[in-house]
Every structure is written in C-alpha cells, then in structure tokens.
PAMIPA-406551 format. One record per residue: x, y, z of N, C-alpha, C in turn; residue in three letters; residue number from 1. Coordinates in steps of 0.02 Angstrom, whole numbers, plus 50000, padded with zeros to 5 digits. Layout:
<lozas>
     nxx     nyy     nzz    caxx    cayy    cazz     cxx     cyy     czz   rest    nr
       X       Y       Z       X       Y       Z       X       Y       Z    ALA   NUM
...
</lozas>
This chain:
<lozas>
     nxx     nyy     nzz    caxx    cayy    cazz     cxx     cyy     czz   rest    nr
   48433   49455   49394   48472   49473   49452   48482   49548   49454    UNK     1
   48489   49587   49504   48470   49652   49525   48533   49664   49524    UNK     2
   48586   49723   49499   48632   49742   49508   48639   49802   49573    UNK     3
   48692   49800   49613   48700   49822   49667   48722   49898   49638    UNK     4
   48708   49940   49672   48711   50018   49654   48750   50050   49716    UNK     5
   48800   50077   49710   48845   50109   49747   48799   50157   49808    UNK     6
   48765   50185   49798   48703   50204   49842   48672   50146   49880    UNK     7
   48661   50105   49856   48607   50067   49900   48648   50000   49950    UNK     8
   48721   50005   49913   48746   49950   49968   48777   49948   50028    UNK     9
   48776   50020   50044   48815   50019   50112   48875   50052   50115    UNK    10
   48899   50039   50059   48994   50051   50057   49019   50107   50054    UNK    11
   49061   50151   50075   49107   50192   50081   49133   50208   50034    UNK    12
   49180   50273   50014   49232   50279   50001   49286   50278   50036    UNK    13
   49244   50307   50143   49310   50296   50166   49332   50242   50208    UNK    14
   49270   50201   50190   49284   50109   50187   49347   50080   50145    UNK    15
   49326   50108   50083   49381   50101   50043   49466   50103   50035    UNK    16
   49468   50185   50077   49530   50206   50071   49550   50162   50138    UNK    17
   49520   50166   50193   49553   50115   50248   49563   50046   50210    UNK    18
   49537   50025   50175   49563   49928   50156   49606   49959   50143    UNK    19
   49623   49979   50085   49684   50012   50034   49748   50018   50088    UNK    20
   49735   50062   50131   49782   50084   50165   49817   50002   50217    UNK    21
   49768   49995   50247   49779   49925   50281   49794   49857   50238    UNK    22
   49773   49849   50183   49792   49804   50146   49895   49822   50109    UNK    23
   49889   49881   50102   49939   49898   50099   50010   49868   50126    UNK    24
   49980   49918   50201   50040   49895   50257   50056   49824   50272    UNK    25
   49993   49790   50270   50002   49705   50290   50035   49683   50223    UNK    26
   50035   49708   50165   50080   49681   50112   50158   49687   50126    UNK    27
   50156   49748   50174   50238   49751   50153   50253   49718   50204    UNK    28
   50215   49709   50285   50254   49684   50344   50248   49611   50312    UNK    29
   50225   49560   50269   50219   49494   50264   50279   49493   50212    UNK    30
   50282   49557   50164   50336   49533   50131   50424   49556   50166    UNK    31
   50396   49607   50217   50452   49601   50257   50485   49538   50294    UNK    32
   50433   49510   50338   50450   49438   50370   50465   49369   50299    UNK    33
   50446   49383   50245   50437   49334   50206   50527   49329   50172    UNK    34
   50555   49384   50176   50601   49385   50134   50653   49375   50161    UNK    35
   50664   49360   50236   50700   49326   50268   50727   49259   50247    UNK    36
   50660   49199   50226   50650   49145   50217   50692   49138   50167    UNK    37
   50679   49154   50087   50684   49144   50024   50766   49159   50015    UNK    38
   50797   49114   49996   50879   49118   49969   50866   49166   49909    UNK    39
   50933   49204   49908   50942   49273   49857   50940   49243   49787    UNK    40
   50912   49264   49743   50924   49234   49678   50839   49277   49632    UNK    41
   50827   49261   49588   50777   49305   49553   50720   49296   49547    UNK    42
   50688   49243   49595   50633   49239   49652   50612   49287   49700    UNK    43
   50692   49271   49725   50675   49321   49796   50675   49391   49751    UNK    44
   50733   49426   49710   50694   49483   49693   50631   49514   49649    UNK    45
   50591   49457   49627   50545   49463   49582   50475   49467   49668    UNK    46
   50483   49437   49712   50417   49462   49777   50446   49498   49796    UNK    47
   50504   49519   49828   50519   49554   49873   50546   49626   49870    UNK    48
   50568   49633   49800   50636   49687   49783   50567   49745   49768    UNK    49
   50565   49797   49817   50514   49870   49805   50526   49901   49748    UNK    50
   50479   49915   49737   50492   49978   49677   50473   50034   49707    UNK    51
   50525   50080   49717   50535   50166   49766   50540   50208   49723    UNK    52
   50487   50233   49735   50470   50311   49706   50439   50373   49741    UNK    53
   50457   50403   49746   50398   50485   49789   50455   50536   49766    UNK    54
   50413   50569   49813   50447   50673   49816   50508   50680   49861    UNK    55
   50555   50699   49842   50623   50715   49879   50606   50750   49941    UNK    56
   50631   50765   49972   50625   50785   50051   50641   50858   50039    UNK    57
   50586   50902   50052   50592   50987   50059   50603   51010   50095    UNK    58
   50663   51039   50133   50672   51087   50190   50654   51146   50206    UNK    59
   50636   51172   50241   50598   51231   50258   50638   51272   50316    UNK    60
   50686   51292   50328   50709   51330   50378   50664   51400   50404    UNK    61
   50638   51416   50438   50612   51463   50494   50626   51491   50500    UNK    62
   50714   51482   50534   50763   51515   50591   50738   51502   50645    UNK    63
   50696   51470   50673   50682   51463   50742   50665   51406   50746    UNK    64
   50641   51362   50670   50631   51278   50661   50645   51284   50586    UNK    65
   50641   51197   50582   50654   51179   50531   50620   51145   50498    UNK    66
   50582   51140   50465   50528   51080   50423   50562   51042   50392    UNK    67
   50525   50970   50366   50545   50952   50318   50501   50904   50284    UNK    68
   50486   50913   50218   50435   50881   50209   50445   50834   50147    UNK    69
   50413   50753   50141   50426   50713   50091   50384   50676   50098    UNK    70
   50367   50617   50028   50327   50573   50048   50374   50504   49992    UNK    71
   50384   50481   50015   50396   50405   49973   50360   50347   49980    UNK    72
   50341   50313   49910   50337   50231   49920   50359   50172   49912    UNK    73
   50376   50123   49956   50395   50070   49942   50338   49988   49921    UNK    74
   50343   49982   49858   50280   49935   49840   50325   49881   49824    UNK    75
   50286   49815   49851   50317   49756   49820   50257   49698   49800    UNK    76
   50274   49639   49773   50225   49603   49753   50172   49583   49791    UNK    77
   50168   49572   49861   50120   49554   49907   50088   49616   49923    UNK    78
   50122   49681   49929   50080   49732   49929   50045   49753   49873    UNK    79
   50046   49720   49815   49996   49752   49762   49953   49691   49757    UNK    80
   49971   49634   49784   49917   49583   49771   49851   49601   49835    UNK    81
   49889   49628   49881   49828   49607   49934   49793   49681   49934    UNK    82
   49798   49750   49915   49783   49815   49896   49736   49780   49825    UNK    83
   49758   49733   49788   49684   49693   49730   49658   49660   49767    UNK    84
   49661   49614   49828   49612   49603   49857   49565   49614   49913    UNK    85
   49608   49667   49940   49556   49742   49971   49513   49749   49937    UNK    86
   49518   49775   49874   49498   49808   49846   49412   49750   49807    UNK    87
   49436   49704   49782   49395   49649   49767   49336   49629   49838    UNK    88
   49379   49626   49899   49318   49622   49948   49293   49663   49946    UNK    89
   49278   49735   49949   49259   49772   49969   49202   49777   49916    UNK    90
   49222   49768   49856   49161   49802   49808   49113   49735   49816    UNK    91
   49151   49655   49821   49110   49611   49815   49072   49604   49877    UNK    92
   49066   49651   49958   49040   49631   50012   49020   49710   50031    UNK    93
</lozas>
C-alpha cells in the first residue's frame, strides 16, 4: 500500500487552519445550546465549564483614539473533540 505524501494529496495548510477554526466555533455554539439541557452538577461542568486563558486587554491611547487590543480563549469539551476531528478528516480525506 502506497503511503500518501503531503505533496501529492491535495491538502492545504490553509485547508487546515479553516477546519480548525470552523470546527472550533461549532464546538462551542453546540456546547453553548447543549448546556442549557444538562442539570448543574459535575457532568454538566466536566462538557461544558471553559477553560479561559489569553492576553489581557492593552490600551493604547492616541489622544485622538483609543486602541485596544486582546485576544482570549474559551475551550470546552466539544470544542476540543470536534478541532480532533477536523483535524482527523482532513489528514484522512
């Protein structure tokens, strides 16, 4: 059996980063709508409860504007399962 070579199959990197990114977001809006359902107890925070981390928010004053710049993430269990299976289609198709 012929092993598939990153050259010869077609695939992207910025195939890649779009699943990633899109697999992402659909993790958190399903675990958004999902966590409605599930009564509070250590279920619901073992899918649902994010783990938040990024860069604090930098202000930048001008005097004539104001910037401000940050980035945070919020990851939860359906968003790291379906970002592994982005990630699994993509290399397997």
């Amino acid at each position: 059996m012929r092993k598939k070579t990153m050259a010869g199959s077609g695939r992207s990197i910025g195939l890649l980063v779009i699943t990633i990114v899109v697999a992402a977001v659909s993790g958190s809006v399903i675990s958004f709508f999902l966590s409605g359902i599930f009564p509070a107890g250590p279920v619901k925070d073992f899918f649902f409860k994010a783990l938040e981390f990024g860069v604090r928010t930098v202000v930048l004053n001008l005097g004539f504007a104001t910037l401000s710049f940050g980035l945070s993430f919020a990851i939860t269990f359906f968003t790291i399962m379906l970002v592994l299976l982005g990630i699994y289609l993509w290399y397997r198709f």
